[in-house]
C-alpha positions as CSV (number, residue, x, y, z in Angstrom):
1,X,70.8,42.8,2.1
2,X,71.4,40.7,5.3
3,X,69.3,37.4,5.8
4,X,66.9,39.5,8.2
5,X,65.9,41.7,5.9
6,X,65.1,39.2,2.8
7,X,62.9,37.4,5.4
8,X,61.2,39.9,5.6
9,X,60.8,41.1,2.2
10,X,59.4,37.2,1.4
11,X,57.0,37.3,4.4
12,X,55.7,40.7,2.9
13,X,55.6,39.1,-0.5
14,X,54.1,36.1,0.8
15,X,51.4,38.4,3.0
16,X,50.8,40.3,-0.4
17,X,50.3,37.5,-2.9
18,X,47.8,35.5,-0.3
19,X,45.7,38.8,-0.3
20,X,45.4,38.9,-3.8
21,X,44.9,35.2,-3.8
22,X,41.5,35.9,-1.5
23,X,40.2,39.1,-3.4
24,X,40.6,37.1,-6.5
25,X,38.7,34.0,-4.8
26,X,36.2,36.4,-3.3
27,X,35.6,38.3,-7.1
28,X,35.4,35.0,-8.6
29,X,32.5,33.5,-5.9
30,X,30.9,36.8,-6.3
31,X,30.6,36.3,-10.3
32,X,30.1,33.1,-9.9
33,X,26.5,33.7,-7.7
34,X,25.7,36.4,-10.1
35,X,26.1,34.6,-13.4
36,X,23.7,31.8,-11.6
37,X,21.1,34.4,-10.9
38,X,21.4,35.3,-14.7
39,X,21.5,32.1,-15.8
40,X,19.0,31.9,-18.9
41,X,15.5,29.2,-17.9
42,X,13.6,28.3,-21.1
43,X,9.7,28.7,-20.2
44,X,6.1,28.6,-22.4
45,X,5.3,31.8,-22.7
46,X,2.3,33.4,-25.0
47,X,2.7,33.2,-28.6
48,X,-0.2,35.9,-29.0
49,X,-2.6,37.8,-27.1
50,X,-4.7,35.0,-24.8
51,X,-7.8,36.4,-23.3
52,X,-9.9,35.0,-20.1
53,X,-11.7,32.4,-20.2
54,X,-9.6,30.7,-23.9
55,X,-8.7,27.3,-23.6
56,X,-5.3,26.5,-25.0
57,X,-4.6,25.6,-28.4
58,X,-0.6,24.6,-29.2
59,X,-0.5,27.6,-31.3
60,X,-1.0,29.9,-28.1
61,X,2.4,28.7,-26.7
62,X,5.8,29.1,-27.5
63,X,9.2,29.0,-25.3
64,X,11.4,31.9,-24.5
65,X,14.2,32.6,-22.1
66,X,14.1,34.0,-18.6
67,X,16.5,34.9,-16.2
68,X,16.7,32.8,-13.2
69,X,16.1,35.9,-10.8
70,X,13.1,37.2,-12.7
71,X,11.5,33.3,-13.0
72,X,7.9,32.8,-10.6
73,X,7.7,29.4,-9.0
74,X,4.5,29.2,-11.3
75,X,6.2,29.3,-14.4
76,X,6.0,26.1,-16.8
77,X,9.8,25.7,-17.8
78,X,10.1,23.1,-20.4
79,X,11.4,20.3,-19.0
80,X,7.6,20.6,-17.1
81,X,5.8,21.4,-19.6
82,X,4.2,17.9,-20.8
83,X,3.4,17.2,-17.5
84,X,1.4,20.3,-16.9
85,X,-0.9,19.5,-20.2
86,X,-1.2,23.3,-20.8
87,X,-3.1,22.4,-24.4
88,X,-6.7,22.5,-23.7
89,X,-6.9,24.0,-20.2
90,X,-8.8,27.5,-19.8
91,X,-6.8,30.3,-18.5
92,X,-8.6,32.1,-15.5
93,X,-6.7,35.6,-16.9
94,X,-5.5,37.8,-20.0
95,X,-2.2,37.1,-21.0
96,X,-0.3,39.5,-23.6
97,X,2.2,37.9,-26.0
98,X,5.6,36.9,-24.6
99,X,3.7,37.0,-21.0
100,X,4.8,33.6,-19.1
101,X,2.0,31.2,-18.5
102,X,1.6,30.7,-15.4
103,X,0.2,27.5,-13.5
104,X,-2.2,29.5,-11.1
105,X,-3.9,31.3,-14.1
106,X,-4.5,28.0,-15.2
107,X,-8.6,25.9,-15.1
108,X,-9.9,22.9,-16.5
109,X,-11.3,23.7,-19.9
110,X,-14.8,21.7,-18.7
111,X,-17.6,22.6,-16.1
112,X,-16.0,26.2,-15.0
113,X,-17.2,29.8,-15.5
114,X,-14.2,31.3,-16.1
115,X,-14.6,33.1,-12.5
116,X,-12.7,33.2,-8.9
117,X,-13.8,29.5,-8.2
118,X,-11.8,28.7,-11.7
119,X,-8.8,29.8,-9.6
120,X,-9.5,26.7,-6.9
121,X,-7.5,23.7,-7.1
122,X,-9.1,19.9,-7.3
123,X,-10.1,18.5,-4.0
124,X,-9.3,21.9,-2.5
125,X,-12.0,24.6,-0.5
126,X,-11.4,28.3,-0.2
127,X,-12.0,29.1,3.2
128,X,-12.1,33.1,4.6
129,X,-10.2,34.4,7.6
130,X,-10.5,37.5,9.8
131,X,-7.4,39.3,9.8
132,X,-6.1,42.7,11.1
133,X,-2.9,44.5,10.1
134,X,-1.2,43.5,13.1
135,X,-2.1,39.8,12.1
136,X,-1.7,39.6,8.1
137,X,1.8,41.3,8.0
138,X,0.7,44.9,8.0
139,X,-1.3,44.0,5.0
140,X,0.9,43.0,2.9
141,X,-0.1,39.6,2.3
142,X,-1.1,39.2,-1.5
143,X,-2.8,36.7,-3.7
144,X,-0.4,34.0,-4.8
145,X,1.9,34.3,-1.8
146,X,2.7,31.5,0.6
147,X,1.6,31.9,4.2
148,X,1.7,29.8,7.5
149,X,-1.4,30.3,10.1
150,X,-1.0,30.8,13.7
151,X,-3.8,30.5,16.4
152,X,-3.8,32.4,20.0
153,X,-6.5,30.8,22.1
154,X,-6.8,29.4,25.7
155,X,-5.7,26.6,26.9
156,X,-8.5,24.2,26.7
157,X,-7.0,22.1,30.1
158,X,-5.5,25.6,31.8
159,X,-6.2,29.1,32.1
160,X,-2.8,30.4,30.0
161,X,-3.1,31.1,26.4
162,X,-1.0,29.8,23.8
163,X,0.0,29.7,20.2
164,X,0.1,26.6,18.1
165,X,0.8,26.7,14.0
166,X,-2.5,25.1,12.3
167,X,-0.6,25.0,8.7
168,X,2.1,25.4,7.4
169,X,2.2,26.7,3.5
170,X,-1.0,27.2,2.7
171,X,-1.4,29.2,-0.7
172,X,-3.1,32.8,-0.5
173,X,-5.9,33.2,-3.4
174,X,-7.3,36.8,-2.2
175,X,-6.9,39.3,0.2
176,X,-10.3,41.1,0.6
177,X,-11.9,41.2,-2.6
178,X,-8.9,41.5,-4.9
179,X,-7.6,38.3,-6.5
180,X,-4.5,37.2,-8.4
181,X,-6.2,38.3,-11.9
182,X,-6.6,41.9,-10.6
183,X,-2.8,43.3,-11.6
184,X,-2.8,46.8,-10.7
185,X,-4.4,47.4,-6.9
186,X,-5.6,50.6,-6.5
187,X,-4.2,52.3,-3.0
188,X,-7.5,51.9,-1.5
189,X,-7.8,48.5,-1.3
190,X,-4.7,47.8,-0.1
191,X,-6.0,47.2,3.1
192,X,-8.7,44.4,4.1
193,X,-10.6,42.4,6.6
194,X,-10.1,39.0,5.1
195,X,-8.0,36.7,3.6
196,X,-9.0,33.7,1.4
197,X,-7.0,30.8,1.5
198,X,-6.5,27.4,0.1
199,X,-6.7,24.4,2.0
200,X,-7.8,21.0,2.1
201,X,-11.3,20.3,3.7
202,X,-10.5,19.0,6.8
203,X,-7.6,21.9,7.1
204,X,-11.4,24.1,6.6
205,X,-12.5,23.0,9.9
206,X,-9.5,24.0,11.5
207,X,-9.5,27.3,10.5
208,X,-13.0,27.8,11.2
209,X,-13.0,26.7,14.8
210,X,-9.5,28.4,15.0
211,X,-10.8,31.7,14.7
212,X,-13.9,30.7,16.6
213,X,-11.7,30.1,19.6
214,X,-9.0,32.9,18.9
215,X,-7.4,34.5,17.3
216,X,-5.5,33.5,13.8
217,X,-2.1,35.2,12.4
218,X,-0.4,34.8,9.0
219,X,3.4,34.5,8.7
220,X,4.5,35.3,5.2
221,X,6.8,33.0,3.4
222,X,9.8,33.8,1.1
223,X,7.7,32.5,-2.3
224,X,10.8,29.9,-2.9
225,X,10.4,28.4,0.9
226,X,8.2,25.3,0.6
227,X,9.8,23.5,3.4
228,X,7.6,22.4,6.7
229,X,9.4,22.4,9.8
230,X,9.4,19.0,11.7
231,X,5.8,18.4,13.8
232,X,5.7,18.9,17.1
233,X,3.2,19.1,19.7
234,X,4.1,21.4,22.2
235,X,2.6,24.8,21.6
236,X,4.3,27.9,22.9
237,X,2.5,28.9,26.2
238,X,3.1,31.5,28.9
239,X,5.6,28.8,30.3
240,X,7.6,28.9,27.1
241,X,7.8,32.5,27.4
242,X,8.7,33.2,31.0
243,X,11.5,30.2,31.1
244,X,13.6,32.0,28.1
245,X,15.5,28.2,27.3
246,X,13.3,28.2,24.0
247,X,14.5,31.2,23.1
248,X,17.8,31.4,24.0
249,X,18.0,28.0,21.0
250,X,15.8,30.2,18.5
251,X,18.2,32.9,19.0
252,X,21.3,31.1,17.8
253,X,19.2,29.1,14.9
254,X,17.8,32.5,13.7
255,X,21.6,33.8,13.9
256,X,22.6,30.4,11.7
257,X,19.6,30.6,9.2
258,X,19.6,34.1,8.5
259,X,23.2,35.6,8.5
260,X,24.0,37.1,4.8
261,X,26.7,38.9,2.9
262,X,25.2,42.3,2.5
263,X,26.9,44.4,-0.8
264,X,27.8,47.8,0.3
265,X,28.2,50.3,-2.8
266,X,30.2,53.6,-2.2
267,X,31.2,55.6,-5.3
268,X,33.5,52.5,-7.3
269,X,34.6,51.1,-4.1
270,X,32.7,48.0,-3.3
271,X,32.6,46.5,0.1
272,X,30.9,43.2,1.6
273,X,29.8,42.9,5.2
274,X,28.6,39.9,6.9
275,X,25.1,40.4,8.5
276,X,24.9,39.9,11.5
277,X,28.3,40.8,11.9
278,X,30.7,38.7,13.5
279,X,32.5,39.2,16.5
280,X,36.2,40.0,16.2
């Protein structure tokens, strides 16, 4: 074999072994994120059947293992769970045994009724908003999830309207009259007029005159995004709309934030594709 041809044959070995190198890599990653979402979380769970309105006793409770992907943000793991002082609080719902006790089930054993107000934190006020479909996520919202609130109204110093964000995740505690104890929801009340939510008082009044003004919209969170976004003042007007520079920078943060690796399953033959998909 002349030297051409055993260059050649090394390049093509080379070529060969670096694609193996980067499945292998690319397998291993993959594993890797899986194994995390499996990873075991030790969290008190119900040592027997718990019915509403029980206050805890230490021989309700026991620990058990959860996997990561299945764990609620409400759960008690127990590295929290002295913290929480589960022992002697009231719980606002029935829980079976082996059922993980969660923290919004959870009242002060003193001076409730065991009812929706149970369900209200400390220093907090449930407040009701008008919603439509168009403005609550096609109805979707339910009790527990985290939601910001928008407000459409006209420009107090102008005659354009715009859109301001009053707060930012503010917890849900019912839509219509179904709460976060009711755990099967029949298909007729899946749609509603209202949604309850918790807020500080003074967060009350802007709600209130919110809707008084305009209009008020509910953006549904993913339940593990607790970050606020920096404050600004500048609301989105007509202005914001028409001049497109606003978007144009949304665009390309949207494009950053949001692109995924999407797991395409065909038969055995398994194939990732980056979404959105990049340019070639």
């Amino acid at each position: 074999m002349n030297l051409s041809g055993r260059t050649s044959l090394y390049f093509a070995f080379g070529l060969a072994l670096l694609a193996g190198l980067l499945a292998y890599s690319g397998l291993y990653s993959r594993e890797q994120r899986l194994d995390k979402k499996w990873e075991p979380v030790i969290v008190a769970v119900a040592a027997r059947p718990i019915k509403q309105g029980q206050v805890l006793q230490q021989e309700d409770i026991k620990f058990a293992d959860v996997p990561r992907r299945f764990l609620l943000g409400s759960a008690v793991t127990i590295n929290e769970f002295e913290e929480q002082h589960l022992v002697g609080q009231r719980v606002t719902i029935d829980f079976n045994t082996d059922d993980p006790i969660l923290t919004n089930f959870i009242a002060a054993a003193q001076g409730g009724s065991g009812g929706f107000s149970d369900t209200i934190a400390p220093k907090a006020r449930a407040v009701s908003i008008r919603v439509s479909p168009e403005s609550s996520a096609t109805n979707m919202v339910r009790p527990g999830d985290r939601v910001d609130v928008l407000a459409t109204f006209r420009d107090p110093n102008g005659t354009d309207n715009l859109t301001t964000t009053l707060l930012e995740n503010v917890w849900v505690l019912a839509t219509g009259n179904l709460t976060g104890k009711d755990s099967f929801v029949p298909q007729s009340q899946r749609n509603f007029s209202t949604v309850t939510v918790q807020v500080l008082p003074e967060a009350a009044e802007l709600l209130v005159l919110g809707q008084t003004l305009g209009t008020l919209y509910l953006t549904l969170r993913n339940p593990e995004d607790a970050e606020l976004t920096d404050s600004r003042s500048i609301a989105t007007t007509m202005k914001t709309i028409v001049s497109g520079e606003r978007s144009k920078i949304l665009s390309k943060q949207q494009t950053k934030s949001f692109g995924q690796t999407i797991q395409i399953i065909k038969g055995n033959k398994t194939t990732d594709v980056q979404f959105p998909e990049k340019k070639k």
